[in-house]
N, C-alpha and C positions, 0 to 999 in steps of 0.2 A: 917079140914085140907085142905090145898092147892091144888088145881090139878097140878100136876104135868106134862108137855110137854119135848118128844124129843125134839132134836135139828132137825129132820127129819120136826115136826111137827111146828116147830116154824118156820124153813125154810118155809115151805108153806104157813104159815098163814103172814109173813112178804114179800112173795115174793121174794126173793134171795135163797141162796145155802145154804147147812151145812158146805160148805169149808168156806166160807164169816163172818158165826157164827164162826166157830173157829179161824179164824182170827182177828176177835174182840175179842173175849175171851182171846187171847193171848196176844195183841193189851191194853188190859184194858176197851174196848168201848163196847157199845152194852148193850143188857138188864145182868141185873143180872142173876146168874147162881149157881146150886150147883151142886156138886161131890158126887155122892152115890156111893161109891167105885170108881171104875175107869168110872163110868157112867155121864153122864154132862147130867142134867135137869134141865126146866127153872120155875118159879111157873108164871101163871099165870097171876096174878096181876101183877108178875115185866115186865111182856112182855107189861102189857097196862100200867103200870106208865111209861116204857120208851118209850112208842108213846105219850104219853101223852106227856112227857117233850118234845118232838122233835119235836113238832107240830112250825109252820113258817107260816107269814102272806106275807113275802118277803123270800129272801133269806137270809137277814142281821140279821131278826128281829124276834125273838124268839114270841110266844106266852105266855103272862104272865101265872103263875101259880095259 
């Protein structure tokens, strides 16, 4: 199974706020997210697949996959 992260803890480990995650979450953007009840956590993996994807050699130019 997954480990599981707050949004507290994703916030720190990305460096921004938990306001900024919910604003992507609302937004559609940002790592994947799931809902355990009324609780929002993020797995692991989705937090480094979406640095992974976001990775830039410029500001134009994506990092191939």
């Amino acid at each position: 199974m997954d480990e599981l992260l707050t949004p507290e803890e994703v916030a720190e480990w990305f460096k921004t706020s938990t306001k900024m995650l919910a604003n992507d979450r609302y937004l559609g953007r940002g790592p994947r997210f799931i809902k355990v009840g009324k609780y929002v956590r993020y797995r692991v993996a989705d937090c480094k697949a979406y640095l992974d994807a976001n990775q830039y050699t410029r500001t134009d130019t994506r990092v191939p996959a």
